[in-house]
C-alpha positions as CSV (number, residue, x, y, z in Angstrom):
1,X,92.2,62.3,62.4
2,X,90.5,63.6,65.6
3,X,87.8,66.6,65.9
4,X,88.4,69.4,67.5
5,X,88.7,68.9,71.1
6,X,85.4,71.9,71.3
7,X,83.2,69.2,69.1
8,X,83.1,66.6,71.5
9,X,82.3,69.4,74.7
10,X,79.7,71.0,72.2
11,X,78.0,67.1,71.1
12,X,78.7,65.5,74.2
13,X,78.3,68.1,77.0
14,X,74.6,68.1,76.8
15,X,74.8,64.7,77.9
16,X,77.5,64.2,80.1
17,X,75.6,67.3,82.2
18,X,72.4,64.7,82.1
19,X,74.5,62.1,83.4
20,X,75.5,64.1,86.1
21,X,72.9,65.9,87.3
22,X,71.4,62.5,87.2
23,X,73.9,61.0,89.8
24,X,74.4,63.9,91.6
25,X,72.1,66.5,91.6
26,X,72.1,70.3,90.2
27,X,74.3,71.2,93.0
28,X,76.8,69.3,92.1
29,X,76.5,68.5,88.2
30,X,78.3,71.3,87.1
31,X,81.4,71.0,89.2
32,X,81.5,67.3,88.1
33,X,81.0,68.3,84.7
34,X,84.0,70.6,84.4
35,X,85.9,68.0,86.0
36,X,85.3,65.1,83.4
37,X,86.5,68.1,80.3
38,X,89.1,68.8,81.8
39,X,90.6,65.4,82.9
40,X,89.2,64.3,79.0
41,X,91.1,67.3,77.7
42,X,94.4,66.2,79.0
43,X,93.5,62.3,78.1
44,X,92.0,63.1,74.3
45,X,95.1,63.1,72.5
46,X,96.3,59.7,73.5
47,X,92.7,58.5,73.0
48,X,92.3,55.6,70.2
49,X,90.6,57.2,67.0
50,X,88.4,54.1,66.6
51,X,87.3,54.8,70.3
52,X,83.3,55.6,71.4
53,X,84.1,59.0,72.7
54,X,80.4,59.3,74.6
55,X,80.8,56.5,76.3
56,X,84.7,57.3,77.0
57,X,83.3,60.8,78.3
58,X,80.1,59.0,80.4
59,X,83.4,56.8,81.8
60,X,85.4,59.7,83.3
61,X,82.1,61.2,84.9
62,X,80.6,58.4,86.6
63,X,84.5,58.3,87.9
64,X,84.3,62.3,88.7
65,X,80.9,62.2,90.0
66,X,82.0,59.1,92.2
67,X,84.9,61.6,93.6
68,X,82.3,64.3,94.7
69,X,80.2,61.5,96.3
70,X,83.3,60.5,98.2
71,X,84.5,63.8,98.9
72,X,80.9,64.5,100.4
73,X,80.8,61.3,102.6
74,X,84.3,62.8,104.2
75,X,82.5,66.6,105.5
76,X,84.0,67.3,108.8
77,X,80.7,68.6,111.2
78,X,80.7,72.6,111.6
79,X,78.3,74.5,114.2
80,X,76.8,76.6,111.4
81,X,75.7,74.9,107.9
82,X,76.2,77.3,104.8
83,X,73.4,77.6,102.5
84,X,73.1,75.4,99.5
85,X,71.7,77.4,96.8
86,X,68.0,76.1,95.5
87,X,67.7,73.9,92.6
88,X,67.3,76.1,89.1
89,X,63.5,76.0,88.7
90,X,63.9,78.2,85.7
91,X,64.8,75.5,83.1
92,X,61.4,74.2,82.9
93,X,62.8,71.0,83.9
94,X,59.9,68.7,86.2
95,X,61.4,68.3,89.9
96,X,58.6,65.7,90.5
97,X,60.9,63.5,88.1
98,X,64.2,64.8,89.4
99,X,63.4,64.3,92.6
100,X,62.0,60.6,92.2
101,X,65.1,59.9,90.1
102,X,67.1,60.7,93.3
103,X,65.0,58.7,95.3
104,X,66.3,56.1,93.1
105,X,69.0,53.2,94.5
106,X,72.3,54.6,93.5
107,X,72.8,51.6,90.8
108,X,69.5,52.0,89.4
109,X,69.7,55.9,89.4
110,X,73.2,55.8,87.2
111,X,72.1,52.9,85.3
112,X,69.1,54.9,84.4
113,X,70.8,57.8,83.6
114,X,73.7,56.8,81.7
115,X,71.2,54.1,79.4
116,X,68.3,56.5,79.2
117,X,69.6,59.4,79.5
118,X,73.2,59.1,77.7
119,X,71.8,56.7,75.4
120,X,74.6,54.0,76.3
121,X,74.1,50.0,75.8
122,X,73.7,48.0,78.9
123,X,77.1,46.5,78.0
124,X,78.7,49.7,78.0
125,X,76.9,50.5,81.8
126,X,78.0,47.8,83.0
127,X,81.5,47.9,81.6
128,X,81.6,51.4,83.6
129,X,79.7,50.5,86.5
130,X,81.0,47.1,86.9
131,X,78.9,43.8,86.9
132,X,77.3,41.9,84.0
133,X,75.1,43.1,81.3
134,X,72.2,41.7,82.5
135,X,72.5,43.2,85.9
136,X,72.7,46.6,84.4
137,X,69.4,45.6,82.5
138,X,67.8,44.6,85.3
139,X,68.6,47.6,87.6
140,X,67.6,49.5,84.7
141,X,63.9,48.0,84.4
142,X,63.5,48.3,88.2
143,X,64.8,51.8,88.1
144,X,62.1,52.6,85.5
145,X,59.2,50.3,87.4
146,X,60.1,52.1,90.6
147,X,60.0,55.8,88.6
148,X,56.9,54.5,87.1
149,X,55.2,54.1,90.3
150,X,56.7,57.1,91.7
151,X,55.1,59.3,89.2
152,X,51.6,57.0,89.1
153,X,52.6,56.4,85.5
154,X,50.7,53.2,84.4
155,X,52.2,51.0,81.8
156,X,48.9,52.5,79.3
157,X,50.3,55.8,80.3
158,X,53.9,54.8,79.3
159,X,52.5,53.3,76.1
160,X,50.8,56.5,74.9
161,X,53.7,59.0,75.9
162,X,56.2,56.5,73.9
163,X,53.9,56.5,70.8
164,X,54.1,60.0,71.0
165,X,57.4,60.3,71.2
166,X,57.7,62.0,74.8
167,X,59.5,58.8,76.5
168,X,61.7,56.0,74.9
C-alpha cells in the first residue's frame, strides 16, 4: 500500500529543493520544485510500490529543472530587464559554496547535487543523467576537487570536517 501522497513531499521535499537549487539557483528552485509535485502527484498512483520514490522524485526534477534551463535559453531580448529578486541571505546558508557550486560544469554541478546532496548512488545519477556509472563518479570527484579548490579546502581540511561530521 502506498503513503500518503503528503509523506513523500514532507520526506522528500527537503531534498528535491537541494537538488534544485543546486542546478538551478534560488531563483529558480522553487518554481522547479512545485513543478516536479505536481507532475509526481498526477504520476504517484500508477507508480510501482517496490519503486525508490527519492530517486523517482530526483528523476522528474532534473527533467523540470532541465525545462526552466531550456525555457531560459529561449528569452526573447527586451529594452528594459526586470529585476531579479536577490538571493535569500537569511537562511544562514554560505553563498561562497553556492556560488562555487554554480561555477561548477553543469554535469559535475548535478552530479554533485543529486549524489551529495540527494544522497543517490552513482548508478542511479547516471541512469537519470545519462552515461555510465563511472562517468557519473568521475564528474562527481572532479566536481568536489574543483569545489575543494574553490573554497581553498585542503584534502587535511576535508579530513577533519568529515571526522567531524560536517562533510561526507
Amino acid at each position: 500500500m502506498k503513503e500518503p501522497f503528503e509523506v513523500l513531499v514532507r520526506r522528500h521535499g527537503p531534498t528535491v529543493l537541494r537538488v534544485c537549487r543546486a542546478v538551478l539557483g534560488p531563483h529558480d528552485a522553487q518554481d522547479a520544485w512545485s513543478e516536479t509535485f505536481l507532475a509526481a502527484l498526477r504520476a504517484y498512483p500508477g507508480l510501482d510500490d517496490g519503486a525508490n520514490v527519492e530517486a523517482w522524485l530526483v528523476t522528474i526534477a532534473h527533467r523540470k529543472a532541465l525545462d526552466v534551463l531550456r525555457a531560459g535559453a529561449r528569452t526573447v531580448p527586451v529594452a528594459d530587464v526586470p529585476d531579479r529578486p536577490a538571493p535569500d541571505c537569511t537562511d544562514g546558508r554560505d553563498l561562497d559554496v553556492w556560488r562555487a557550486l554554480g561555477d561548477l560544469a553543469d554535469k559535475q554541478r548535478v552530479v554533485v547535487a543529486y549524489h551529495y546532496l540527494a544522497g543517490l548512488g552513482y548508478r542511479e545519477v547516471a541512469q537519470i543523467i545519462g552515461g555510465s556509472e563511472a562517468a557519473a563518479r568521475r564528474a562527481g570527484a572532479d566536481g568536489v576537487a574543483a569545489l575543494r579548490r574553490a573554497l581553498g579546502i585542503d584534502k587535511k581540511t576535508s579530513r577533519d570536517l568529515r571526522t567531524r561530521g560536517v562533510v561526507a
